[in-house]
PDB file with one MODEL, atoms N, CA, C and O in Angstrom:
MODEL        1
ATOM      1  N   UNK A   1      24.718  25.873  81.438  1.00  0.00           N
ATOM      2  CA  UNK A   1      25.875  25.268  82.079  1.00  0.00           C
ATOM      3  C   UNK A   1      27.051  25.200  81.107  1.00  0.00           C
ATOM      4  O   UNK A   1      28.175  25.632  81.362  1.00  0.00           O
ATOM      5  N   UNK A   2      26.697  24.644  80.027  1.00  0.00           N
ATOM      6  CA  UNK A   2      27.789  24.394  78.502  1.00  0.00           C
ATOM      7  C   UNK A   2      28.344  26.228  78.506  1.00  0.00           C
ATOM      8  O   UNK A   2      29.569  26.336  78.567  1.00  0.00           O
ATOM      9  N   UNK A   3      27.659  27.407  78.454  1.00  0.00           N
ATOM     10  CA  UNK A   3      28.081  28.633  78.126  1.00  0.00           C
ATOM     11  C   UNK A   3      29.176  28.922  79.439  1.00  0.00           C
ATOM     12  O   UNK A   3      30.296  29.402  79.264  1.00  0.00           O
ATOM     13  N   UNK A   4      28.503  28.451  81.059  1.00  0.00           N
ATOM     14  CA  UNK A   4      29.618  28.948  82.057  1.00  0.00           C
ATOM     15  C   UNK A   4      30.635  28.132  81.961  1.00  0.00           C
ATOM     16  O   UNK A   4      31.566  28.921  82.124  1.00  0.00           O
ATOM     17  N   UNK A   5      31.282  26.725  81.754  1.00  0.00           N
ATOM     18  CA  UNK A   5      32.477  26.156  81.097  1.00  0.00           C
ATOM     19  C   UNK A   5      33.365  26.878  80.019  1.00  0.00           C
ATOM     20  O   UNK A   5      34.573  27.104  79.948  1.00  0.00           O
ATOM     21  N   UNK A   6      32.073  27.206  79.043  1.00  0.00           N
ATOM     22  CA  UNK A   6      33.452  28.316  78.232  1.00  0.00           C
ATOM     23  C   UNK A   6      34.083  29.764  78.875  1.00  0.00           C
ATOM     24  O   UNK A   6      35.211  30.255  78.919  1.00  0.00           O
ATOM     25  N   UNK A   7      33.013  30.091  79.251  1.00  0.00           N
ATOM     26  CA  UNK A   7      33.299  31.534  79.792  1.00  0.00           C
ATOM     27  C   UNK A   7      34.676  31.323  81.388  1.00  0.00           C
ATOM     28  O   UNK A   7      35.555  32.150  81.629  1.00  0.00           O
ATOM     29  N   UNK A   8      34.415  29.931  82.243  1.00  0.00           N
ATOM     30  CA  UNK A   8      35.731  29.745  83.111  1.00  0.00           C
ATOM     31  C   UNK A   8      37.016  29.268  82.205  1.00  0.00           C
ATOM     32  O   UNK A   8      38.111  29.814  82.344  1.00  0.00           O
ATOM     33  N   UNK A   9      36.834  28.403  81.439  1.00  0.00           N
ATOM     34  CA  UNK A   9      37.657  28.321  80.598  1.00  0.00           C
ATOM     35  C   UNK A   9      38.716  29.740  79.912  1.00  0.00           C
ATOM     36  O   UNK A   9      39.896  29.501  79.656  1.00  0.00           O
ATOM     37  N   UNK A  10      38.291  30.780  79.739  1.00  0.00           N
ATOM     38  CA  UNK A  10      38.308  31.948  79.238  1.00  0.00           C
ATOM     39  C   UNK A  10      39.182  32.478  79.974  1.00  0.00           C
ATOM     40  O   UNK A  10      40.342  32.802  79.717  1.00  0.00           O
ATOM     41  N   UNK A  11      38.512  32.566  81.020  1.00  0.00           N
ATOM     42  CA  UNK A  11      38.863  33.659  82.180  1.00  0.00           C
ATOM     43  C   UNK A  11      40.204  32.735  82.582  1.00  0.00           C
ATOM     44  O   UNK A  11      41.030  33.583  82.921  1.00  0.00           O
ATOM     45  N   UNK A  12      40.724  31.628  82.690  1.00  0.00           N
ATOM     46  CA  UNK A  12      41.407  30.547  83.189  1.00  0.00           C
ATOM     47  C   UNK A  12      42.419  31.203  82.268  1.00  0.00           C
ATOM     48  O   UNK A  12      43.277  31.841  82.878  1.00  0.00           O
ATOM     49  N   UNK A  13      42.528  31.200  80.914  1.00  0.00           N
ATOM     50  CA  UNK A  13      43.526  31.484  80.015  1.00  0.00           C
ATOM     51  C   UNK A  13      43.650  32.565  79.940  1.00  0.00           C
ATOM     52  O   UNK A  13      44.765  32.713  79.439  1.00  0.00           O
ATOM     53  N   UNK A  14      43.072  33.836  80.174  1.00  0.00           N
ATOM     54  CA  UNK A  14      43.416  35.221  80.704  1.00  0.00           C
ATOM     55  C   UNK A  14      44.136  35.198  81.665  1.00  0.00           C
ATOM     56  O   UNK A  14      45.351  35.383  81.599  1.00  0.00           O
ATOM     57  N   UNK A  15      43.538  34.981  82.649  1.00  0.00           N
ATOM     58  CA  UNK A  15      44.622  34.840  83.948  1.00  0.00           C
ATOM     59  C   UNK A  15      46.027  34.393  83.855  1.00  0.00           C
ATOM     60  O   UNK A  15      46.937  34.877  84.528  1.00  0.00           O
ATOM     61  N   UNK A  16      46.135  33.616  83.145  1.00  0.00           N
ATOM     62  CA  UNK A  16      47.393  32.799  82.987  1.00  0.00           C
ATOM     63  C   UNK A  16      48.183  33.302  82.302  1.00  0.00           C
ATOM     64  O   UNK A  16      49.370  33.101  82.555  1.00  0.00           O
ATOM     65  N   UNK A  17      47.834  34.076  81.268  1.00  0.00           N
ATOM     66  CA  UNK A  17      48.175  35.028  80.066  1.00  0.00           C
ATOM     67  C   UNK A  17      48.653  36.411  81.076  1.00  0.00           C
ATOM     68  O   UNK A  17      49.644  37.123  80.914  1.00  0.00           O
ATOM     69  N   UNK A  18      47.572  36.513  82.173  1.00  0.00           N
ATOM     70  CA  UNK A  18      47.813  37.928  82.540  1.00  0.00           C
ATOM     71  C   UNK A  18      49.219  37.578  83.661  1.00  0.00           C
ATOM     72  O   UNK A  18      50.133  38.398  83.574  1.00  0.00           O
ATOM     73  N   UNK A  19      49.390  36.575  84.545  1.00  0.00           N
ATOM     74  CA  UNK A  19      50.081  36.744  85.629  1.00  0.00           C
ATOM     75  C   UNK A  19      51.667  35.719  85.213  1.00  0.00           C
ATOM     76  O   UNK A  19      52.526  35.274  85.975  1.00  0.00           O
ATOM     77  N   UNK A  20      51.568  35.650  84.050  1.00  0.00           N
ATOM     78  CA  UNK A  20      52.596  34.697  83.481  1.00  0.00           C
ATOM     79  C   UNK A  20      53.899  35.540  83.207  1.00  0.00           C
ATOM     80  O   UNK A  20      53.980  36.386  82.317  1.00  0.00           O
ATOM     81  N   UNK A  21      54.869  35.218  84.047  1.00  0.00           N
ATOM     82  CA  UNK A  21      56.207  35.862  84.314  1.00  0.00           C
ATOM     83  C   UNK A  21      57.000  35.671  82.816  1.00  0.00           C
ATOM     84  O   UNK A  21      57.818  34.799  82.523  1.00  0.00           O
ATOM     85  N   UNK A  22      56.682  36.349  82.298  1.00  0.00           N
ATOM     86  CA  UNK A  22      57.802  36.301  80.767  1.00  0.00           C
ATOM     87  C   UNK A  22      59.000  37.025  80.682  1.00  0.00           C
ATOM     88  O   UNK A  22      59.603  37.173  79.619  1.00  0.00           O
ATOM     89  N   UNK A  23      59.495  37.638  82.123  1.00  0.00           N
ATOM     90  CA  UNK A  23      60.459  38.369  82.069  1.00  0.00           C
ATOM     91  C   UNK A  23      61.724  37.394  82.422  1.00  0.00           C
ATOM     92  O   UNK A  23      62.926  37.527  82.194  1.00  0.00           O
ATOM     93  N   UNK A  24      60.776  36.081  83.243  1.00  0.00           N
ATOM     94  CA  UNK A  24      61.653  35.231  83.656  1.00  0.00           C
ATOM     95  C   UNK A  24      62.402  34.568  82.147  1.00  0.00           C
ATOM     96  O   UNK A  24      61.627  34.500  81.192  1.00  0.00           O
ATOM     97  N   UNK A  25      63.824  34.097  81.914  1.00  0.00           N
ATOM     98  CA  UNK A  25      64.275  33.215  81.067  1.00  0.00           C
ATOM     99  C   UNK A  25      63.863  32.103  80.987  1.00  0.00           C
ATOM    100  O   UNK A  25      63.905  31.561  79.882  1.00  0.00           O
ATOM    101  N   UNK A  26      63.320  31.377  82.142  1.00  0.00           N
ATOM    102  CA  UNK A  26      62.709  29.768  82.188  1.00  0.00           C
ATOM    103  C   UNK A  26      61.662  29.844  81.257  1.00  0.00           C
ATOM    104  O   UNK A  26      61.518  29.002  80.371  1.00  0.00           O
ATOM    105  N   UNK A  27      60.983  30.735  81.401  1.00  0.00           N
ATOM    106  CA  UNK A  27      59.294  31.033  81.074  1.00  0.00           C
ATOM    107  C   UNK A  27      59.488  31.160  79.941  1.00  0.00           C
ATOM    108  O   UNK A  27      59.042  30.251  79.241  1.00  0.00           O
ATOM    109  N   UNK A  28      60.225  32.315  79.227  1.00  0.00           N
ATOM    110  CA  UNK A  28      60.067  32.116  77.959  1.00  0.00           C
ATOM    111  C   UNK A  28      60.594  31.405  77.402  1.00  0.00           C
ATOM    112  O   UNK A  28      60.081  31.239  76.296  1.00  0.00           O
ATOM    113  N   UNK A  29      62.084  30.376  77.713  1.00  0.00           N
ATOM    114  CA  UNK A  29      62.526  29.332  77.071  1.00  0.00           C
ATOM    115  C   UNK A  29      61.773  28.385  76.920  1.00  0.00           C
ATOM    116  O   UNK A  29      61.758  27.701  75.896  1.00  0.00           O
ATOM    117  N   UNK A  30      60.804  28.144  78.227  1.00  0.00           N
ATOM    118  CA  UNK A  30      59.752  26.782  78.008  1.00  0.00           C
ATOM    119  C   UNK A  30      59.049  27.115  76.920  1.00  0.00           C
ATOM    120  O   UNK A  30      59.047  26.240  76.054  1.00  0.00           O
ATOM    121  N   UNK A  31      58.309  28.323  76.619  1.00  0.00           N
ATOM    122  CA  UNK A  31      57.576  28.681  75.775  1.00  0.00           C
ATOM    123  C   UNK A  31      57.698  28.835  74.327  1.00  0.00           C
ATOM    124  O   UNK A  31      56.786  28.859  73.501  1.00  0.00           O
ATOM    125  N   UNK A  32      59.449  28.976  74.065  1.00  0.00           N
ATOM    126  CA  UNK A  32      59.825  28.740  72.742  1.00  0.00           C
ATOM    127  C   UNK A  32      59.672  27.243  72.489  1.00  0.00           C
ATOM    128  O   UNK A  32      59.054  26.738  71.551  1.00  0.00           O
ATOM    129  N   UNK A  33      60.122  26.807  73.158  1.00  0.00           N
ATOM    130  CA  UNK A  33      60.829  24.981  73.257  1.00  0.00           C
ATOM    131  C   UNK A  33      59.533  24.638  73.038  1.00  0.00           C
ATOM    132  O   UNK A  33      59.463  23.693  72.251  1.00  0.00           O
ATOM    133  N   UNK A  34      58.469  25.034  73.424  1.00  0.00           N
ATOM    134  CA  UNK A  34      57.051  24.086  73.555  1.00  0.00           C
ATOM    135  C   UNK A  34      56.479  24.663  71.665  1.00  0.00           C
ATOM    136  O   UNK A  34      55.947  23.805  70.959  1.00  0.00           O
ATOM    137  N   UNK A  35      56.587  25.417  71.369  1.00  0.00           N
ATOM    138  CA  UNK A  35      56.488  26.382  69.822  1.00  0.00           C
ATOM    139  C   UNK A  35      57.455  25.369  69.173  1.00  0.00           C
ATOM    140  O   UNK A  35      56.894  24.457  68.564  1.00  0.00           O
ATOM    141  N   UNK A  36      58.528  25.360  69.187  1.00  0.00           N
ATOM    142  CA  UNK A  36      59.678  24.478  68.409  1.00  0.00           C
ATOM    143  C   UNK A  36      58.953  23.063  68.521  1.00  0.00           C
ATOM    144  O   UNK A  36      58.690  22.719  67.368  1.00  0.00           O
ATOM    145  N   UNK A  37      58.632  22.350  69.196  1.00  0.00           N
ATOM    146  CA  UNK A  37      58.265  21.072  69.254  1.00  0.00           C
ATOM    147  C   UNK A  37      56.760  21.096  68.123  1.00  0.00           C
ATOM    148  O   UNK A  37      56.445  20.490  67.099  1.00  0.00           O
ATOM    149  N   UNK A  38      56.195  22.032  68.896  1.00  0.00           N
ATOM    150  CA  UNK A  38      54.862  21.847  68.108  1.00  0.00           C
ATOM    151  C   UNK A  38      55.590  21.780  66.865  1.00  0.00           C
ATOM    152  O   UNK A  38      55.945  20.606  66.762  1.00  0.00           O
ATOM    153  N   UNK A  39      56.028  22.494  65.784  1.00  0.00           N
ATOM    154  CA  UNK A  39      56.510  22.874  64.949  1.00  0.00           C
ATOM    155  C   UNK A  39      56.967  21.677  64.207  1.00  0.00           C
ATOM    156  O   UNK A  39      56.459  21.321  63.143  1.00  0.00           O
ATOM    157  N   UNK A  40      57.970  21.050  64.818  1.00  0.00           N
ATOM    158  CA  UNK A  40      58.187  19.573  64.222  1.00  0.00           C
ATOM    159  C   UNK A  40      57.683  18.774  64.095  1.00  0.00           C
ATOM    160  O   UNK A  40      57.890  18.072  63.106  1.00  0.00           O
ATOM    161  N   UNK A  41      56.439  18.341  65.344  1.00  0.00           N
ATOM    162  CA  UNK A  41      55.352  17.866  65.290  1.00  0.00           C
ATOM    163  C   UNK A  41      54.955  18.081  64.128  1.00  0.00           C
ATOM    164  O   UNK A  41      55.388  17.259  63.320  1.00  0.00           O
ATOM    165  N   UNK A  42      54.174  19.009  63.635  1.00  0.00           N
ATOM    166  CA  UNK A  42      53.446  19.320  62.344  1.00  0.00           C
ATOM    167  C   UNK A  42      54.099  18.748  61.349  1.00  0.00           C
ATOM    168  O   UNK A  42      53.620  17.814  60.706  1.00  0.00           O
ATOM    169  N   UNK A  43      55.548  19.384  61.074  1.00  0.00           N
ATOM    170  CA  UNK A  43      56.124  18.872  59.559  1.00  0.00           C
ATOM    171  C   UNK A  43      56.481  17.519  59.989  1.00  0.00           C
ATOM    172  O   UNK A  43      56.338  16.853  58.963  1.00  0.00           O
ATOM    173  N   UNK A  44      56.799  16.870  60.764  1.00  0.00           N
ATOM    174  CA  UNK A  44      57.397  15.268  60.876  1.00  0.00           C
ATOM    175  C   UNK A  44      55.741  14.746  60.346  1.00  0.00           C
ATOM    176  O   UNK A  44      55.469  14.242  59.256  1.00  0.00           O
ATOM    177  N   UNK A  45      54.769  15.052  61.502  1.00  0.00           N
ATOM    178  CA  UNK A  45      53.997  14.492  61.551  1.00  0.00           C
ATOM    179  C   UNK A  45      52.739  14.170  60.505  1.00  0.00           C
ATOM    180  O   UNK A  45      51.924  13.247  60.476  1.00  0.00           O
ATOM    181  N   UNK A  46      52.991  15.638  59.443  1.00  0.00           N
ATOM    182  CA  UNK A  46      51.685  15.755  58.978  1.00  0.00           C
ATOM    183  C   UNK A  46      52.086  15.052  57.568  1.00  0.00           C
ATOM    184  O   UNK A  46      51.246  14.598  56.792  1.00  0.00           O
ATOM    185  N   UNK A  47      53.483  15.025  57.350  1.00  0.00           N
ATOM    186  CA  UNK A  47      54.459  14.385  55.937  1.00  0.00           C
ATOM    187  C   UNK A  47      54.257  12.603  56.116  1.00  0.00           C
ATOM    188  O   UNK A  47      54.040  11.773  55.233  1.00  0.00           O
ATOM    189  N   UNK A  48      54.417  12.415  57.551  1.00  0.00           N
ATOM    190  CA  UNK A  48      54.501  10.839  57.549  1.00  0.00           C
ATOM    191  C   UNK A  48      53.341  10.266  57.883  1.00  0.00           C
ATOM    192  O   UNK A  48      53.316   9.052  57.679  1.00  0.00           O
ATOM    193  N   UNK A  49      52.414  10.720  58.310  1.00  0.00           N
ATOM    194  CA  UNK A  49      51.239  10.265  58.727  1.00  0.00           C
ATOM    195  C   UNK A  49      50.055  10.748  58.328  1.00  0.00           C
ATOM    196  O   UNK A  49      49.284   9.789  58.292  1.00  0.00           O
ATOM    197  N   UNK A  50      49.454  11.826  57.980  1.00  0.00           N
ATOM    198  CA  UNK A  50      48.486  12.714  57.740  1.00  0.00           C
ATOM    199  C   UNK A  50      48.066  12.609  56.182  1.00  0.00           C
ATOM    200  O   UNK A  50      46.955  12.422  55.686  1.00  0.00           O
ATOM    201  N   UNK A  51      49.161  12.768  55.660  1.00  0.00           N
ATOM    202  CA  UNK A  51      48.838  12.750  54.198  1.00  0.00           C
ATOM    203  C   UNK A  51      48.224  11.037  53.558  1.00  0.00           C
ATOM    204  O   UNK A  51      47.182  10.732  52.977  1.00  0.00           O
ATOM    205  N   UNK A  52      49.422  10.207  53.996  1.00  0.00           N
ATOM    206  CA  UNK A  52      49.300   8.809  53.752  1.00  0.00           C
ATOM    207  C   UNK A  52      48.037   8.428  53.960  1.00  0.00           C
ATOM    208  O   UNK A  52      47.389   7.760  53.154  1.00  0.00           O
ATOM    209  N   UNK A  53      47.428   9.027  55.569  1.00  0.00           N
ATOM    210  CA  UNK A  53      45.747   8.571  56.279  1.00  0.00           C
ATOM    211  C   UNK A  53      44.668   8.986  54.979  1.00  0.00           C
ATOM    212  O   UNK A  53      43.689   8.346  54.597  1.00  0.00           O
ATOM    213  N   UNK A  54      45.290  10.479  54.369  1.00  0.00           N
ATOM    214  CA  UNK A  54      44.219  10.912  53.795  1.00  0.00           C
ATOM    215  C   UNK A  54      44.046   9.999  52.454  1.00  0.00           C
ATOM    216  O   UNK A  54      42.951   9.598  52.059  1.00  0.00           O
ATOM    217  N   UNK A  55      45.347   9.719  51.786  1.00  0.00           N
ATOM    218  CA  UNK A  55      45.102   8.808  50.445  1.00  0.00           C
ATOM    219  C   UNK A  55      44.281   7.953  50.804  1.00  0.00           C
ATOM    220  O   UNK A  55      43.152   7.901  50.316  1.00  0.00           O
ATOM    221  N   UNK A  56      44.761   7.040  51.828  1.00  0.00           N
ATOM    222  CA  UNK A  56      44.137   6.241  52.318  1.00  0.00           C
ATOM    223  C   UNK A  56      42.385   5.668  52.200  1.00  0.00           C
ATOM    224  O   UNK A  56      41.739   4.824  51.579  1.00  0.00           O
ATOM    225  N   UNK A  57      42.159   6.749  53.240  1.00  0.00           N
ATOM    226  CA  UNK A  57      40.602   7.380  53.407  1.00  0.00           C
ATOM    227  C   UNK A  57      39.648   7.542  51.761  1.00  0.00           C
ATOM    228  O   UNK A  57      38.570   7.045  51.435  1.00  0.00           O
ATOM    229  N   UNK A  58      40.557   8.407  51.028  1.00  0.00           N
ATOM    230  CA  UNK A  58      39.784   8.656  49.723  1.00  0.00           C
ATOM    231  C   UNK A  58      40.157   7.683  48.817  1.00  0.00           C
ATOM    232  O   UNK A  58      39.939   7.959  47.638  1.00  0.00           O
ATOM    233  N   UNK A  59      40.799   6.330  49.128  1.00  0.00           N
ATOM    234  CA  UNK A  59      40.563   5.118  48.246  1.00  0.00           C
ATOM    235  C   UNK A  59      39.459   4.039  48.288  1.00  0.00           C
ATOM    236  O   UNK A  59      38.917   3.323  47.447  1.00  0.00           O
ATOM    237  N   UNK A  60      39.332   4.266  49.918  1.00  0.00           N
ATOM    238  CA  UNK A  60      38.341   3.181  50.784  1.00  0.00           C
ATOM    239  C   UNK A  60      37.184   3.905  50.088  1.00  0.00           C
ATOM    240  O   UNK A  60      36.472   3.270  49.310  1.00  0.00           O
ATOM    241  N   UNK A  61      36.879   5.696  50.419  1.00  0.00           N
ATOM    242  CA  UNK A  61      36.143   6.129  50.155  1.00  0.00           C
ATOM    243  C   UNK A  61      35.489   6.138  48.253  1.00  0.00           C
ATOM    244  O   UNK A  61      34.487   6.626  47.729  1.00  0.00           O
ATOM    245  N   UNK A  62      36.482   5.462  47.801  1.00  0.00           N
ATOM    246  CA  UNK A  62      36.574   5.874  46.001  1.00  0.00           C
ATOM    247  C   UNK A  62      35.847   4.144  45.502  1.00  0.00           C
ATOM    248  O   UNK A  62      34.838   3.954  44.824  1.00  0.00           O
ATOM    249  N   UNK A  63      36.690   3.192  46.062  1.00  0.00           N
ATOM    250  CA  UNK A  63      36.502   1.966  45.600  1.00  0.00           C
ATOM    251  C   UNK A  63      35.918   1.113  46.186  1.00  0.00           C
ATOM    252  O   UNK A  63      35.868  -0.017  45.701  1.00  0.00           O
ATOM    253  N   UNK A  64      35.171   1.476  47.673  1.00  0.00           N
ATOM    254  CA  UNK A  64      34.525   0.324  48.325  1.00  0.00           C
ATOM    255  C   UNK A  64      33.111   1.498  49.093  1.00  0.00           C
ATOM    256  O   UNK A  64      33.155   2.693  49.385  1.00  0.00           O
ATOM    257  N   UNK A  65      31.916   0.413  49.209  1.00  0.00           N
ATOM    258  CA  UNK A  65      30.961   1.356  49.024  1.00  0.00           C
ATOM    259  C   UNK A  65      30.784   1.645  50.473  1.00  0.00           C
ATOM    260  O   UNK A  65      31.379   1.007  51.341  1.00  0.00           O
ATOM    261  N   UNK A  66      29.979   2.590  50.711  1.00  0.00           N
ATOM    262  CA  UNK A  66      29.892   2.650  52.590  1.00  0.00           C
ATOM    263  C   UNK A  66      28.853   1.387  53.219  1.00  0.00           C
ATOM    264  O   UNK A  66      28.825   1.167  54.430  1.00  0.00           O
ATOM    265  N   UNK A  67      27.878   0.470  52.079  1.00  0.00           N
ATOM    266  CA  UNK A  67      27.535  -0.640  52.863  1.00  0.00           C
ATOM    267  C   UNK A  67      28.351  -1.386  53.346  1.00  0.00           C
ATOM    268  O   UNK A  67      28.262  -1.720  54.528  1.00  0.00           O
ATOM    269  N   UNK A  68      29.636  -1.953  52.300  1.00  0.00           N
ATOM    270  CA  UNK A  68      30.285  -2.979  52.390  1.00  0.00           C
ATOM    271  C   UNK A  68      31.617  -2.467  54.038  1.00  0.00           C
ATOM    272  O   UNK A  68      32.087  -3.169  54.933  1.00  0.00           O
ATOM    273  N   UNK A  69      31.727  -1.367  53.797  1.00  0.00           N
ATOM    274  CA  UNK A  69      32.869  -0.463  54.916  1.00  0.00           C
ATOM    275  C   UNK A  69      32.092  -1.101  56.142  1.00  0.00           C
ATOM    276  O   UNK A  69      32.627  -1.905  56.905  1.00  0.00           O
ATOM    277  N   UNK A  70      30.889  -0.706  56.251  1.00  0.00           N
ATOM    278  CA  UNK A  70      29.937  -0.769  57.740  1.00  0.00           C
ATOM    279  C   UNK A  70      29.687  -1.916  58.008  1.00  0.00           C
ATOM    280  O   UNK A  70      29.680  -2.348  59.160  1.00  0.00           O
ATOM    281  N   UNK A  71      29.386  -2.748  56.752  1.00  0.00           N
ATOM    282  CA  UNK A  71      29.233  -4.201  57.127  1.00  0.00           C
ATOM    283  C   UNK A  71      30.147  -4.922  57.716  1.00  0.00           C
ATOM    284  O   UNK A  71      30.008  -5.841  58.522  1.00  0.00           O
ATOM    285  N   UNK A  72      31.273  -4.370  57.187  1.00  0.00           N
ATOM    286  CA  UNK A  72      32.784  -5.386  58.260  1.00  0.00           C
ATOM    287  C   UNK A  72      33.029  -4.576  59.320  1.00  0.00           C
ATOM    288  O   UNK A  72      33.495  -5.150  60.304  1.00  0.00           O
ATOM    289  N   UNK A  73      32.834  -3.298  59.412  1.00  0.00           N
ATOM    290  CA  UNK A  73      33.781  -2.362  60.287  1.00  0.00           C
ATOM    291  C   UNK A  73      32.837  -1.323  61.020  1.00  0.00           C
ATOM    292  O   UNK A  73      33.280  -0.361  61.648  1.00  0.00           O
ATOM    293  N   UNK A  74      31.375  -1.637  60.866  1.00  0.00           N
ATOM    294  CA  UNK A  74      30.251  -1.093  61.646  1.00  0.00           C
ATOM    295  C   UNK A  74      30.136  -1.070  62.779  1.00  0.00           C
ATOM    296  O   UNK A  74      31.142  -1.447  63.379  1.00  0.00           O
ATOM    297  N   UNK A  75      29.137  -0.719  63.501  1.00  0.00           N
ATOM    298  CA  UNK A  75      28.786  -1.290  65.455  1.00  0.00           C
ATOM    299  C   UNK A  75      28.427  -2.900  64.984  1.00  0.00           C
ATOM    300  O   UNK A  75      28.980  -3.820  65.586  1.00  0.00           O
ATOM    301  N   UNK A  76      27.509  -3.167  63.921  1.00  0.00           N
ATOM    302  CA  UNK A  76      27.159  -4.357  64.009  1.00  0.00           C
ATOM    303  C   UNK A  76      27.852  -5.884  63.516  1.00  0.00           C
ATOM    304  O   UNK A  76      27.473  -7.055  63.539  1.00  0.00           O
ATOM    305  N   UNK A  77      29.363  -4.984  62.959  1.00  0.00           N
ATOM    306  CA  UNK A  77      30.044  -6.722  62.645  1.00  0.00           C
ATOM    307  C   UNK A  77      30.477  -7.000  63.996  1.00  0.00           C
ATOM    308  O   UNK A  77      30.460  -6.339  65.034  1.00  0.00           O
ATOM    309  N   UNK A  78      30.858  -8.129  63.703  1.00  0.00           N
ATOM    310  CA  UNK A  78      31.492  -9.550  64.269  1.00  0.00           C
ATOM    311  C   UNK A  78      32.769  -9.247  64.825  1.00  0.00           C
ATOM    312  O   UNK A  78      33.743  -9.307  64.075  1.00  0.00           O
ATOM    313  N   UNK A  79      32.916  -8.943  65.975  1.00  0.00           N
ATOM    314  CA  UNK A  79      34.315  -8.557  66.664  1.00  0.00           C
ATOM    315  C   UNK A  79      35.416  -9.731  66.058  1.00  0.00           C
ATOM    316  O   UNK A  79      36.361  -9.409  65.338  1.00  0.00           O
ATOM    317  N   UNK A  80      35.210 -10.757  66.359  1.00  0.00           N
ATOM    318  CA  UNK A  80      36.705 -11.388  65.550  1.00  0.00           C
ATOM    319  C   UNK A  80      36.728 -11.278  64.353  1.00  0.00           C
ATOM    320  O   UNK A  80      35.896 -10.899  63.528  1.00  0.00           O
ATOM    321  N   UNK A  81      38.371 -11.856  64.257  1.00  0.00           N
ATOM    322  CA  UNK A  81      38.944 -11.038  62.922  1.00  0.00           C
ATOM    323  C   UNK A  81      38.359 -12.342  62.002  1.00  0.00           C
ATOM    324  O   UNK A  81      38.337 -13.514  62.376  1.00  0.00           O
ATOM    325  N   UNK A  82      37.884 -11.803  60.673  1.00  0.00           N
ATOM    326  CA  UNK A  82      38.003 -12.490  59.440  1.00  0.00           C
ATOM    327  C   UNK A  82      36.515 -13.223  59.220  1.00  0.00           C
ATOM    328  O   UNK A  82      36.198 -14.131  58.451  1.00  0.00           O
ATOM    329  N   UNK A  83      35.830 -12.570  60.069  1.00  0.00           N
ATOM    330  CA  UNK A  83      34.277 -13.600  60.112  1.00  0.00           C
ATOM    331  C   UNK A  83      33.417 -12.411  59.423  1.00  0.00           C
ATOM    332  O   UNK A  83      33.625 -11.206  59.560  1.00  0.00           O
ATOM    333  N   UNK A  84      32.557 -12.933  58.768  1.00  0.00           N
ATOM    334  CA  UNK A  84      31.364 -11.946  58.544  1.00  0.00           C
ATOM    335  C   UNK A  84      30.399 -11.940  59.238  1.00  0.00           C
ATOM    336  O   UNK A  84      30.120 -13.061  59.664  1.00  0.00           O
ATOM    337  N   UNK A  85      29.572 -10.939  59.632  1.00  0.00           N
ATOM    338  CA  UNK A  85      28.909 -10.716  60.215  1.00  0.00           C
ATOM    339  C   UNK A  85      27.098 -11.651  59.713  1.00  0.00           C
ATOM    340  O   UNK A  85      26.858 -11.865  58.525  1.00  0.00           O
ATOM    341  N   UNK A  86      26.457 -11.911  60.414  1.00  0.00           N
ATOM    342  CA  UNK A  86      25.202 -12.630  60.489  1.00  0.00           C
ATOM    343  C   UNK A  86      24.257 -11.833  59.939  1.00  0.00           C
ATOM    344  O   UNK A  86      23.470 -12.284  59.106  1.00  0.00           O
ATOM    345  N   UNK A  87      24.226 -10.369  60.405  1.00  0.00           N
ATOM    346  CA  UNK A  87      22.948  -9.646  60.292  1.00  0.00           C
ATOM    347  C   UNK A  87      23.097  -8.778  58.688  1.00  0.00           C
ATOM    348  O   UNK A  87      22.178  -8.067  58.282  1.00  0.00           O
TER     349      UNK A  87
ENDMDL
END
């Protein structure tokens, strides 16, 4: 079942690829405009947010151990804020 999802999937983006009017100006303007956005996306996004997440990540990951991470921030802590967990 998982293999016929990819394979309609496939055929879905062929089709679309195949019957997609690019001669029209709309079509390909949407299609630049949607390229340009991505585009800024990336550099806005990956400068202000992406990098910062990663320091981030490899400090938690550098200076605090993965018991103590799971113990506050596991399935098994204590949903309110500032309590430790029992177990």
């Amino acid at each position: 079942m998982k293999d016929w999802k990819k394979m309609a999937g496939l055929v879905v983006v062929f089709l679309v690829a195949y019957f997609l009017p690019l001669g029209n100006p709309k079509v390909t303007n949407a299609i630049l405009e949607a390229f340009r956005l991505l585009q800024w996306y990336a550099m806005n996004h990956t400068l202000a947010c992406v990098v910062p997440a990663m320091f981030i990540a490899g400090a938690i990951s550098t200076f605090l151990s993965q018991a103590s991470v799971m113990r506050y921030l596991g399935p098994s802590s204590n949903r309110a804020f500032g309590t430790t967990p029992t177990t």
